[in-house]
C-alpha positions as CSV (number, residue, x, y, z in Angstrom):
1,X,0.0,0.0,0.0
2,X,1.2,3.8,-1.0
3,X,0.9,6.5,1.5
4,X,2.3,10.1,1.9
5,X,3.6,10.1,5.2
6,X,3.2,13.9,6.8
7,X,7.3,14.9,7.2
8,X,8.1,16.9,10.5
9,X,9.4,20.0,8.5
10,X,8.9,20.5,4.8
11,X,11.5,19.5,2.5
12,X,13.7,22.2,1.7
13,X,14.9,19.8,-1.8
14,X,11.3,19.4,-3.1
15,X,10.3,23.0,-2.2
16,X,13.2,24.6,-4.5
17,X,12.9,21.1,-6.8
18,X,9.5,21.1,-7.2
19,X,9.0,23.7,-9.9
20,X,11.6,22.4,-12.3
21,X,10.6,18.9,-12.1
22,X,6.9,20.0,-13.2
23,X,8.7,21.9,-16.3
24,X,10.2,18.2,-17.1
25,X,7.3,17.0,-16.3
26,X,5.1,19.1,-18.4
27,X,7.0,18.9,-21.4
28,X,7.0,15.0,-21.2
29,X,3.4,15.4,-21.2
30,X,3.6,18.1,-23.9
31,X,5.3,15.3,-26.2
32,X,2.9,12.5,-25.9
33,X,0.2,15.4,-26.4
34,X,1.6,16.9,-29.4
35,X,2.0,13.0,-30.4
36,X,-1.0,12.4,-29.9
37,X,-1.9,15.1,-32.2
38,X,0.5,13.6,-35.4
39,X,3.0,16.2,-34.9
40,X,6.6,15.2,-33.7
41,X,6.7,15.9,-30.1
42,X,10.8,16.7,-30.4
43,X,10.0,18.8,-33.1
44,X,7.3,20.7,-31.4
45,X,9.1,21.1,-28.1
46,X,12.1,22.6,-29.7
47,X,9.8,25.3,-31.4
48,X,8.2,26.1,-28.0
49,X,11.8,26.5,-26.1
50,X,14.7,26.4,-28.6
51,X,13.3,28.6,-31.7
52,X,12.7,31.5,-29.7
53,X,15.6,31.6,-27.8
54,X,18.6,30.6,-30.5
55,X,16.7,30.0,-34.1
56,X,16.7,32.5,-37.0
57,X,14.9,34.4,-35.8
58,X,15.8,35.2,-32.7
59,X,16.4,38.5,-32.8
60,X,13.3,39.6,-33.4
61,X,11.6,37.0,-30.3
62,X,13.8,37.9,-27.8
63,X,12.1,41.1,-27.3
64,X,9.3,40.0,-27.1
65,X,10.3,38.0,-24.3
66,X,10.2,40.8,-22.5
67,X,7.3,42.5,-23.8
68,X,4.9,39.0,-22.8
69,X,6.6,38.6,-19.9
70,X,6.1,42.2,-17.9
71,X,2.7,41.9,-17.1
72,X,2.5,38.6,-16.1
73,X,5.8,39.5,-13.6
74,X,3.9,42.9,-12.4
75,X,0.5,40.8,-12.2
76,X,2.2,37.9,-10.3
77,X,4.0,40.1,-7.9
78,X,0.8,41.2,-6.8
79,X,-0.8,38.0,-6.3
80,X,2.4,37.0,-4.5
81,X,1.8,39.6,-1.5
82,X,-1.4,38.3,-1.0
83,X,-1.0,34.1,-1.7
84,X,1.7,34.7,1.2
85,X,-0.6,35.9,3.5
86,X,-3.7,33.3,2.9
87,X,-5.3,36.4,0.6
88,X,-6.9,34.7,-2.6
89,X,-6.9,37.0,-5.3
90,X,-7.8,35.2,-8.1
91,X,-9.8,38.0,-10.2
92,X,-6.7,39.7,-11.2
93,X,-7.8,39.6,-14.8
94,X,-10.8,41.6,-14.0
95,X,-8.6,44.4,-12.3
96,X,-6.6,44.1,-15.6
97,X,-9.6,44.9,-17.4
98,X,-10.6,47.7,-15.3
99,X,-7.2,49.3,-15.3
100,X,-6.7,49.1,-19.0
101,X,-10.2,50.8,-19.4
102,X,-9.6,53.7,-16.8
103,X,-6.0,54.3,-18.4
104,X,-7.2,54.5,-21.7
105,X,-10.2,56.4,-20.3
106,X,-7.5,59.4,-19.7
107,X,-5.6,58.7,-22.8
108,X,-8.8,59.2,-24.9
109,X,-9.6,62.7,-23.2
110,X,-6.1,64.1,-24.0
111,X,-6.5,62.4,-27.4
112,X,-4.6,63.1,-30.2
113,X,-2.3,65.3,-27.7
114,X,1.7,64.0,-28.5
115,X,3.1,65.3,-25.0
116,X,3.8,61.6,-23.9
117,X,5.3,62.7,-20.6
118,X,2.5,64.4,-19.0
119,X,-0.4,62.2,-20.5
120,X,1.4,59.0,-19.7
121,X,1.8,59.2,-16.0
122,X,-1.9,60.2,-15.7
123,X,-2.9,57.2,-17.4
124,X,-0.5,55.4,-15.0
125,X,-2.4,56.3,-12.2
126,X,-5.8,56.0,-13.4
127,X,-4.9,52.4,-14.3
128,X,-3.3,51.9,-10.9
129,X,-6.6,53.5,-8.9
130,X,-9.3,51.5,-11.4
131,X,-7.1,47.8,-10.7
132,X,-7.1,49.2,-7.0
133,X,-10.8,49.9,-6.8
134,X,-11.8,46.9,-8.3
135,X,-9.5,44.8,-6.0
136,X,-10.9,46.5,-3.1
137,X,-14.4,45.3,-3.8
138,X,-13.5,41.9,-2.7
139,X,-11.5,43.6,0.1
140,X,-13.8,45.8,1.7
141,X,-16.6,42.7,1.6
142,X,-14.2,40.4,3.0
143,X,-13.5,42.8,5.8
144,X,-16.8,44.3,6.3
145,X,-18.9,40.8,6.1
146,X,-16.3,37.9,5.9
147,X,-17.2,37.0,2.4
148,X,-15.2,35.1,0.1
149,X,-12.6,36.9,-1.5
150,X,-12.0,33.8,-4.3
151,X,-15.6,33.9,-5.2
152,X,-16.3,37.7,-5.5
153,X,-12.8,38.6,-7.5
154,X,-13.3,35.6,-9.3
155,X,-17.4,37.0,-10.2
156,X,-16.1,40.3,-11.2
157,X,-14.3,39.3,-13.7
158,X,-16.7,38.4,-15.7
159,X,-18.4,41.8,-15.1
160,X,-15.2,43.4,-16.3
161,X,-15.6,41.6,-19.6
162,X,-19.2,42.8,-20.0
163,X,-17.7,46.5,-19.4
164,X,-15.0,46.2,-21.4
165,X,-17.8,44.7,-24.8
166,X,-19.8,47.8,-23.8
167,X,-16.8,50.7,-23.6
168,X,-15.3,48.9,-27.1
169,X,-18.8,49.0,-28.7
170,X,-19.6,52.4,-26.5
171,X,-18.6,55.1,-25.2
172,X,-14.8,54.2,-26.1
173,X,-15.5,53.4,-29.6
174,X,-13.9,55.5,-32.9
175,X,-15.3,57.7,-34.2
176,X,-13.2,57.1,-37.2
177,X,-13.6,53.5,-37.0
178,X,-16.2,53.0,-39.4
179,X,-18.3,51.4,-37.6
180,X,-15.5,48.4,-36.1
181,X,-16.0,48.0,-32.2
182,X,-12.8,49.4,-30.7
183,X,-11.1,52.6,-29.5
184,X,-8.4,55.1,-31.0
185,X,-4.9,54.3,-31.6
186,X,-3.3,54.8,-27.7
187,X,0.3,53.2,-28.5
188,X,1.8,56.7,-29.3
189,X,1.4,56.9,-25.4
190,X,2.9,53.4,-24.3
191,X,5.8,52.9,-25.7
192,X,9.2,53.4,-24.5
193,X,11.4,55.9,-25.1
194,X,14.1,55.2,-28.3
195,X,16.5,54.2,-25.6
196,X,14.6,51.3,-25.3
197,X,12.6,51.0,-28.3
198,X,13.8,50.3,-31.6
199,X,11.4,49.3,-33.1
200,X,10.5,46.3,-31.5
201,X,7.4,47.1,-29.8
202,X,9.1,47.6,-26.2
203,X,7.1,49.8,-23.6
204,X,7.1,51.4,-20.6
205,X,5.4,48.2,-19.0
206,X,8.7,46.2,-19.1
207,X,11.0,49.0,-16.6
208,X,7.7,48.8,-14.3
209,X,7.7,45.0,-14.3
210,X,11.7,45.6,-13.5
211,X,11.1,47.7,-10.9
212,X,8.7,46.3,-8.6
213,X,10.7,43.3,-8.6
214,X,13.3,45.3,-6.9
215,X,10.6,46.4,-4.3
216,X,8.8,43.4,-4.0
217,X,12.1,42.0,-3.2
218,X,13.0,44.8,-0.3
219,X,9.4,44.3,0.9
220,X,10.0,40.4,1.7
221,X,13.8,40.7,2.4
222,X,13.9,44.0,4.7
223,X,10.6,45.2,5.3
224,X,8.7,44.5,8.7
225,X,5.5,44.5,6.4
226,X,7.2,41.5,4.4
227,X,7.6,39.7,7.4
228,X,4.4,40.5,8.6
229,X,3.1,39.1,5.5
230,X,4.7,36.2,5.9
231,X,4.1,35.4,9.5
232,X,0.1,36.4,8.5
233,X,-0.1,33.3,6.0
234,X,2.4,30.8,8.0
235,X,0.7,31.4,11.8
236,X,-2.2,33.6,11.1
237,X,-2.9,33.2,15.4
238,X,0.8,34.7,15.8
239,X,0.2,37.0,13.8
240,X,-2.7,38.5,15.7
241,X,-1.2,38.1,19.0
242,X,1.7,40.3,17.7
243,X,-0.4,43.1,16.6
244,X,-1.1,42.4,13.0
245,X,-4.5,44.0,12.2
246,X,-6.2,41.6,9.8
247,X,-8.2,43.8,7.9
248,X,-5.3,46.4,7.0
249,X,-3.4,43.3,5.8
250,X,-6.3,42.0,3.3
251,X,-6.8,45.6,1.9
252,X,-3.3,46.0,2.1
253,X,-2.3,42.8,-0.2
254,X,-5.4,43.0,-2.6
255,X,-4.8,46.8,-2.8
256,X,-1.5,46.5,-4.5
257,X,-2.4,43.4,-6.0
258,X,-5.2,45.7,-7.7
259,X,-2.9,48.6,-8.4
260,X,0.1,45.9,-10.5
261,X,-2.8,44.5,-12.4
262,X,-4.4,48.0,-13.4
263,X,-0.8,48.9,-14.2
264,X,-0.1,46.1,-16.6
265,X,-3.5,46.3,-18.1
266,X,-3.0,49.9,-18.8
267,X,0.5,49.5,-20.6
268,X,-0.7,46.2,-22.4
269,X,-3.2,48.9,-23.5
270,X,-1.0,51.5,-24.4
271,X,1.4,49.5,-25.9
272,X,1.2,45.8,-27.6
273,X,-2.4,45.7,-28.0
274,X,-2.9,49.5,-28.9
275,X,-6.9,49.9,-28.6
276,X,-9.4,48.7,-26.3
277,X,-11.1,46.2,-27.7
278,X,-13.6,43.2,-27.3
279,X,-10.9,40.5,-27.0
280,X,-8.6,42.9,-25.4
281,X,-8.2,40.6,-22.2
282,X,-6.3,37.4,-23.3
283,X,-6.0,35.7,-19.7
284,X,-3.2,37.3,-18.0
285,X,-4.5,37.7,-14.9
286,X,-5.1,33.5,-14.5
287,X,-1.7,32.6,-16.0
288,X,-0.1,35.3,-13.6
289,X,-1.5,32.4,-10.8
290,X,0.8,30.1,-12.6
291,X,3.8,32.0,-12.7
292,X,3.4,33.4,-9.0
293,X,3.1,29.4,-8.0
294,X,6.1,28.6,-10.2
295,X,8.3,31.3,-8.8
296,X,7.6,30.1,-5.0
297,X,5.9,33.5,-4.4
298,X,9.5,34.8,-4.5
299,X,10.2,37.9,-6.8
300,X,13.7,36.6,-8.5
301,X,11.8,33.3,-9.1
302,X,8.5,35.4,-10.2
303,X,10.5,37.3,-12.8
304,X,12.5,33.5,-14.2
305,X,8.8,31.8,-14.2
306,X,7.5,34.8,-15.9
307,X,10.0,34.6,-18.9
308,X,9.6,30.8,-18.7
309,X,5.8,31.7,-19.3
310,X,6.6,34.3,-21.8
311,X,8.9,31.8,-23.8
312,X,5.8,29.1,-23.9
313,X,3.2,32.2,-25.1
314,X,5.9,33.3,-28.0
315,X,7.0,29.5,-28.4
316,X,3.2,28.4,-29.0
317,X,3.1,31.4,-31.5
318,X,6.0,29.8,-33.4
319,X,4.6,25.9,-33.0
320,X,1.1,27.0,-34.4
321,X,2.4,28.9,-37.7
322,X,5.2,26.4,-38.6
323,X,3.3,23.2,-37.5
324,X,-0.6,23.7,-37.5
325,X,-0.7,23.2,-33.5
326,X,-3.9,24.4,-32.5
327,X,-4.0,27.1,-29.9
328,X,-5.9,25.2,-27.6
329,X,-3.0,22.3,-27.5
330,X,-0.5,25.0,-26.3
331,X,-3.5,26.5,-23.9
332,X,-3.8,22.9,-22.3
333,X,0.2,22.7,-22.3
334,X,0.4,25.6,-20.3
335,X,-2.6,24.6,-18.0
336,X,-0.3,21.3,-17.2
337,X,2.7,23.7,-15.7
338,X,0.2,24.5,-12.8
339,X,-1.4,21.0,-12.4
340,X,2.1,19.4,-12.5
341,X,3.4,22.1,-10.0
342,X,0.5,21.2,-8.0
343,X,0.9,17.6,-8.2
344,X,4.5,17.5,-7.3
345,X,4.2,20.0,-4.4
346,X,3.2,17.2,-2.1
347,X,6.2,16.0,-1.5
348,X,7.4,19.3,0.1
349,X,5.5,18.1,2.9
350,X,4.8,14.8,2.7
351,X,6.7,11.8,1.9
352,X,5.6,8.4,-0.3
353,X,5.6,5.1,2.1
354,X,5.1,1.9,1.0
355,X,3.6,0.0,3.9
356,X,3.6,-4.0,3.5
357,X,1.0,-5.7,6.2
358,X,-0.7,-8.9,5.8
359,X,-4.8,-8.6,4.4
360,X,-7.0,-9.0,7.6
């Protein structure tokens, strides 16, 4: 008989292990699913990971790296505050949404007005407050009336798709567009300075992502607010007896969590995607769960899991043009990063026993 065996203190192997045997084992289960498909899984893997990083072509993907990868980093950061202190955000997409619309919001007043430096930063922080008030629904209903943060971020979500139809078929619409849902042309606001872009699509989005790695980082290494966090999430009744005010703590974490997500919806807006449109949302906010989970809710790990991500979005691109992979294959082959990750995390704190006993 198989049992997991609960192990006195977690493994300290299969914590940092973990999330690199779930890559191996995801792309073993990537093979025999492209197999399965009549595609040659070595083949297919090597345009997912190798292409992008050392083909032809490379010069132009590598970039774009970058450009995939920022909000998923800035995104996961946020999530990362709160998963560490037992604070379940998982309607990040919807304060994407919302962000993205109350940047572009801004844009589309000062629109078609060039000075990028002062109409930038205002979009910036009407991104940041719309991600922030939509996180702190959740908040203030969790703290008000213990209600289920999971459940109510997850539900608005889907009301920040139904605003984001109506503002792309609305109010938000172009004038010029004759008749197409969809808003002006905001990328003359987004992108990065020639410093940084030439020509390659890079914006502002990817020194943000930067950044707040570096202060996520000081939070959790230096900061008594980190350690609260962490103490919150690992011995929530320590926590309290220390002076810890719950409720500052949930609106605290889903606050900033809010405000990342706005961000990145806002310079995803402003930048890559350049209008506000129906299908503007293309599920960052759930695969930022996967790369917070993949990085150990640590920022350096956040930001390698985030290019890993990145490299699978851009990689999938590649595998679908040159092989005829459907999207959904690569959808499901990402999915399998999280359940693997998932899977495998059980032996950070358990142990497999095989128990021999004679049958009663």
């Amino acid at each position: 008989m198989i049992i997991l065996e609960k192990r006195p203190q977690p493994s300290q192997f299969w914590s940092y292990g973990a999330p690199i045997v779930a890559v191996f084992v995801t792309m073993i289960f990537g093979a025999a699913l492209f197999a399965a498909l009549g595609q040659p899984p070595i083949e297919a893997l090597s345009k997912i990971f190798w292409e992008p990083l050392f083909g032809e072509f490379s010069f132009f993907y590598l970039p774009q790296l970058l450009i995939k990868g920022a909000p998923l980093v800035a995104i996961a950061l946020g999530l990362s505050l709160g998963f560490k202190a037992g604070i379940w955000n998982i309607g990040a997409e919807g304060q994407y949404i919302i962000g993205a619309l109350c940047g572009a919001a801004v844009g589309l007043a000062f629109y078609p007005m060039e000075a990028r430096w002062l109409v930038l930063p205002a979009m910036l922080i009407a991104g940041a407050l719309g991600g922030f008030a939509w996180a702190m629904i959740p908040g203030i209903l969790r703290v008000k009336f213990n209600t289920n943060e999971i459940l109510v971020s997850l539900m608005l979500v889907y009301v920040a798709e139904q605003l984001l139809a109506a503002m792309a078929l609305g109010a938000m619409k172009n004038p010029e567009g004759m008749g197409f849902p969809g808003s002006r042309n905001l990328s003359q606001y987004g992108s990065a300075s020639s410093w940084i872009d030439q020509g390659n699509g890079m914006h502002w989005g990817v020194v943000i992502a930067l950044i707040a790695v570096i202060f996520a980082y000081i939070l959790f290494a230096r900061h008594i607010l980190g350690f609260q966090i962490k103490l919150a999430g690992q011995a929530p009744r320590a926590a309290a007896f220390s002076g810890v005010s719950p409720a500052r703590l949930v609106l605290f974490c889903l606050g900033v969590s809010g405000a990342l997500a706005g961000i990145a919806g806002l310079t995803e807006v402003s930048g890559p995607a350049g209008v506000v449109s129906i299908d503007f949302n293309v599920g960052y906010g759930f695969t930022a769960i996967i790369v917070a989970f993949l990085g150990r809710l640590h920022p350096v790990g956040i930001l390698m899991a985030g290019a890993l991500m990145a490299l699978t979005y851009i990689g999938g691109d590649v595998a679908q043009s040159s092989l005829g992979l459907p999207k959904a294959a690569i959808q499901v082959f990402q999915g399998t990063l999280l359940f693997s990750l998932l899977g495998i995390d059980v032996l950070t704190n358990y142990r497999v026993r095989i128990k021999r006993g004679a049958v009663a």
